[in-house]
C-alpha positions, 0 to 999 in steps of 0.5 A: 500500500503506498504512503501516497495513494493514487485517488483519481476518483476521490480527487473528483469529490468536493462535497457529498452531493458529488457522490450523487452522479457517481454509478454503484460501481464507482461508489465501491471503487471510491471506497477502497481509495477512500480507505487508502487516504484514511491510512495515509492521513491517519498515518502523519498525524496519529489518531483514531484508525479502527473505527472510521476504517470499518464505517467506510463503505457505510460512510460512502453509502449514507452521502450516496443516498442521503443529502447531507446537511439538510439530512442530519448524519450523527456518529456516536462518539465519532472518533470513526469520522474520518471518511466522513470529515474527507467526503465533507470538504476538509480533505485537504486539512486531514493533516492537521488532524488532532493539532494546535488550530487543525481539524478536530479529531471528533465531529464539531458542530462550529467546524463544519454544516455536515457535523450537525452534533458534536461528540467525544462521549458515547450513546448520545446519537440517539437522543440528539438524532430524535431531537433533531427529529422532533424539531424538523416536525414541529417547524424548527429554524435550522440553518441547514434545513431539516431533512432525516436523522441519521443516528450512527452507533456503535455496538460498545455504546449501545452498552449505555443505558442512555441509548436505551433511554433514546430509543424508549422515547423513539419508540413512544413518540413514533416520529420517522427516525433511522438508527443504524446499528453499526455492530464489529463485536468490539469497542475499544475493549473486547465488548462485555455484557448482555447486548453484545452476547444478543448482538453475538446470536444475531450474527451468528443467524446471518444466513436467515437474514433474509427470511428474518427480515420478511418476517420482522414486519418489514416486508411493506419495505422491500421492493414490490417483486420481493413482497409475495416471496417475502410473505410466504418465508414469513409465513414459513417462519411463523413461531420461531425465535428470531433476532431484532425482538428487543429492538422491535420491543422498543417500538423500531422496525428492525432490518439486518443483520447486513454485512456493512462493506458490501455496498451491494447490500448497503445501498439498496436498504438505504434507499428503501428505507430512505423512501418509504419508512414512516415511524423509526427504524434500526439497520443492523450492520456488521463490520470490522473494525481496521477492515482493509488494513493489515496491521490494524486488522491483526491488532488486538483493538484493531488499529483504535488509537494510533501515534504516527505510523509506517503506512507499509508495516504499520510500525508506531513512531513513538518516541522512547519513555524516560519514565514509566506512565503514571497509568502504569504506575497505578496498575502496578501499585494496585497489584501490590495492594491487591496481593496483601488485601483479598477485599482490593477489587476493581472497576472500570467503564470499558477502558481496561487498558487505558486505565491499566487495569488489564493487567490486574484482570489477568493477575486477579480476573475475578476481582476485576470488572468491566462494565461496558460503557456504563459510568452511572453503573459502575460508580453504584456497582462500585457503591455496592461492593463497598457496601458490601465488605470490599475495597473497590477501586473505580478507575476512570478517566476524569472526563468520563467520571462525570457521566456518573456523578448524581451517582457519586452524590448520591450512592457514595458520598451520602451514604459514606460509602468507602468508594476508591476512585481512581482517577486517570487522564487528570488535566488537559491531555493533548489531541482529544481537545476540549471533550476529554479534558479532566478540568472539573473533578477537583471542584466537583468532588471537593465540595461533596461533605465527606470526600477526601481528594488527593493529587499526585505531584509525580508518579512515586507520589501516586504509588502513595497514594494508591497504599493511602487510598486501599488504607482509608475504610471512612469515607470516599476517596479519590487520587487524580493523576494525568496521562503520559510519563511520570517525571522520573523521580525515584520510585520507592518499593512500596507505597506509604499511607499517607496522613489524610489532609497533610501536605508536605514542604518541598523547599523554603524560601521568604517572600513569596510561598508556592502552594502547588496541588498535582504535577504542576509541581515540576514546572514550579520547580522549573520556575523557582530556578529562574527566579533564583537568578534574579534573587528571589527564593519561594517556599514551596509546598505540595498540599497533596490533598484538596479536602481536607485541607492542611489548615496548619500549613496553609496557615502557617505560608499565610503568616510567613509570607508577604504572598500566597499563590496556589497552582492546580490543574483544574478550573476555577472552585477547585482547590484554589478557591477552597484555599481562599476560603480558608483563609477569608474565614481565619481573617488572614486576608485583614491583614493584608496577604497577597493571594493569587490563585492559578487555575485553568481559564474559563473557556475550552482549550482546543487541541494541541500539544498538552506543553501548548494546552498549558501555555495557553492556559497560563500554567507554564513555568514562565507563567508561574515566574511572571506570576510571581513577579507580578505578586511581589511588584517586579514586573511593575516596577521593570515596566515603569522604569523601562 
């Protein structure tokens, strides 16, 4: 496969409509050149690969019979929006997919007419897909124009109670609306759970589609000729059990299973579907994930996430870790816990190997549990082996814990309920953008009565924090910890448990105290040796937990100090303001202290580099130096006298 493909069918492509005029035969041709320039691309900027190579034919065949953006086409998480983004006009800003002012590596609605939702999380399509449903038939002002909803979702996300949620209310308001199933057995984890086990039972029916199809309801959709055949296999198949009757129960016209890169069968059903359906209707199809590329095909999660790679052996082009990541280090202090404590369990929401647990289900399989993509579940899943005498630790990322917070209110933190929360991807984490920055935990569970909130200021840090978090039986805890490599301090052999709301000193200095909560800890250290320079030596602390706070140590920087600065990685009502709190209610402030607090900015950073994401947001080491001379009035008085 060349690097460079030669895509002189494509190359006659500038918008979906373009697709129109094109034969069948061209359609299947334009979507092994479009599968060839999704690799290329893919292969210069890295990003999601899988998933947008198994939804090419599909992709081809939605804007080859629907007229898109008056048709409203909604992918479910849309990291598979690859093809879709080329067919759409921005073929030739595929290179600056996932970088600083580039395309995004998700659909978004202020990038272009044809992403009509925006998304990164899973199992909304649906509901958005009928919104915009129920709007075109009440008269709704859309500058597109309303036409059909199309929901793309994937089989992982159909594990989310709120695609069953949608699909109720489809059913009970009965407006025309398509949902199509796009089935590979595999989201970013081998699937787990009830639907994919039906899903499952489904394909291995694929050769009575046909028949299943006619004896489905559906036989008022296929052709005139085909109708009295279709008929009679219905009344052949009359009292057996047959696949689609969840999804018929639901109030959906069911069709499928079909196979989703034959456009011979894709095209067909669309378009009958297109004119004639009249309530809502579910297309089952089925794909595989990195179909047509080798060494995503082979991979074991099929090419999901990809860095830069070598297009014609697939090899990654990473750089080598100085030190190993903070989500290995968790994983592997968490086995440690784990061998001493029979009660250590854990929890994730379909990322086992994002959050590291992989590796405690192959050393402890039977304490360790997927729950699909299901955050709501599994916090109160997490809730209940609590309750019920064990030690779970549930892992997510910052990002998707927030699906479950009512549940972290209400199920945890209410009830006390000793509940380990693991929390990866903490702070901005680069290319994903704005969708999968874990900004908000620290203000959302520090105000929670009860909570005790820790961060890791570097990678051994985290392993103490692991030890402290098994140890602590009083009520919720949580540890946060960002993507990427630790900073290579030296490890220690096993973690120590911590004294719960006590922060530690890490220099002393006069003037101006640095109270630092996460791995910001380095770039103040970065920025205390350029002050030097100049004569300036900040105390440093590490407050290693936002709640309860180290009342004494805060205090104690307040009194000693002309100034205070806190730094954190996370928005505004966080561990700052928590701070600040404190000490308005001790008076400290009568008496004159300068406090400053550093928290990301109040808007969503788009993608980039996480270095860069932190520059924009102020929270680099020279924004901590400037910082600290504008405190203390240098800046000031350099500038007056300049």
């Amino acid at each position: 496969m060349s690097p460079n493909p030669e895509t002189p069918l494509l190359d006659r492509v500038h918008a979906p409509a373009d697709l129109h005029h094109l034969s069948d035969a061209d359609l299947a041709r334009l979507a092994t050149e479009l599968r060839a320039e999704t690799i290329s691309a893919v292969s210069q900027t890295g990003g999601h690969l899988g998933a947008g190579l198994g939804v090419v034919e599909l992709t081809v065949a939605l804007h080859a019979v629907f007229d898109a953006p008056r048709d409203k086409i909604i992918w479910d998480v849309s990291h598979q929006c690859y093809p879709h983004k080329i067919l759409t006009g921005r073929r030739d800003r595929m290179l600056t997919l996932r970088q600083k002012d580039g395309l995004s590596g998700f659909t978004k609605r202020s990038e272009s007419p044809y992403d009509p939702f925006g998304a990164a999380h899973s199992s909304t399509s649906i509901s958005a897909a009928l919104g915009f449903a129920v709007a075109r038939d009440l008269g709704g002002a859309c500058d597109t124009g309303h036409g059909d909803a199309i929901a793309v979702i994937g089989d992982g996300a159909m594990s989310a109670g709120m695609a069953y949620e949608a699909m109720n209310n489809a059913g009970h308001l009965k407006k025309r609306l398509i949902v199509i199933l796009n089935d590979n057995e595999m989201s970013i984890a081998p699937p787990v759970g009830a639907m994919s086990t039906y899903l499952n039972r489904l394909y291995t029916e694929a050769p009575f589609q046909d028949f299943k199809q006619a004896a489905k309801g559906a036989v008022s959709l296929l052709p005139e000729p085909f109708r009295e055949g279709a008929k009679r296999a219905k009344d052949m198949l009359k009292g057996m059990t047959l696949g689609g009757t969840l999804f018929e129960e639901l109030g959906f016209s069911y069709i499928g299973p079909l196979d989703g890169h034959d456009l011979g069968q894709l095209l067909p059903v669309l378009r009958t579907v297109r004119q004639r359906a009249t309530g809502p209707i579910l297309i089952h199809v089925l794909t595989k994930k990195g179909k047509g590329y080798a060494p995503a095909e082979d991979a074991s999660d099929r090419g999901h996430a990809r860095a830069k790679f070598d297009v014609v052996t697939g090899q990654q082009k990473k750089s080598p870790s100085n030190a190993p990541s903070y989500t290995k280090v968790f994983a592997e202090a968490l086995l440690q816990e784990a061998a001493d404590d029979p009660r250590v369990c854990a929890v994730t929401a379909a990322m086992p190997d994002g959050t590291g647990l992989d590796l405690f289900a192959e050393r402890y399989p039977s304490r360790c549990f997927d729950v699909g993509i299901a955050e709501q579940h599994g916090v109160t899943f997490a809730a209940g082996l609590a309750a019920g005498g064990m030690r779970p630790f549930c892992a997510m990322y910052s990002t998707f814990l927030q699906r479950g917070y009512d549940q972290v209110v209400h199920d945890v933190a209410i009830q006390r309920l000793p509940v380990r929360f693991a929390i990866d991807r903490a702070g901005l984490v680069g290319a994903d953008g704005a969708t999968h920055a874990g900004s908000y935990d620290v203000a959302y569970l520090a105000n929670l009565p009860g909570f005790t909130v820790m961060a890791a200021a570097d990678e051994a840090e985290l392993k103490h924090m692991v030890a402290t978090a098994a140890a602590h039986d009083e009520g919720p805890i949580a540890f946060r910890y960002p993507r990427g490599e630790g900073t290579g301090v030296e490890m220690p052999e096993r973690g120590e448990v911590l004294e719960i709301g006590k922060g530690r000193m890490i220099r002393e200095g006069k003037g101006v105290a640095i109270l630092s909560f996460g791995t910001r800890l380095s770039e103040v250290m970065s920025a205390c040796e350029a002050l030097g320079a100049r004569g300036i030596t900040p105390t440093v602390a590490d407050a290693r937990f936002a709640k309860p706070l180290d009342r004494a140590l805060i205090l104690r920087l307040a009194a000693d100090h002309d100034a205070l600065i806190t730094i954190e990685e996370g928005a505004v009502g966080g561990f700052g303001s928590h701070v600040a709190q404190l000490l308005a209610e001790e008076g400290v402030f009568d008496s004159g202290l300068k406090y400053r607090s550093m928290v990301l900015p109040d808007v969503f950073i788009d993608q980039s580099s996480p270095a860069d994401m932190y520059a924009t947001a102020k929270l680099s080491a020279a924004d901590i130096e400037a910082k600290v001379l504008s405190v203390l009035g240098v800046g000031a008085i350099r500038s007056d006298s300049a």
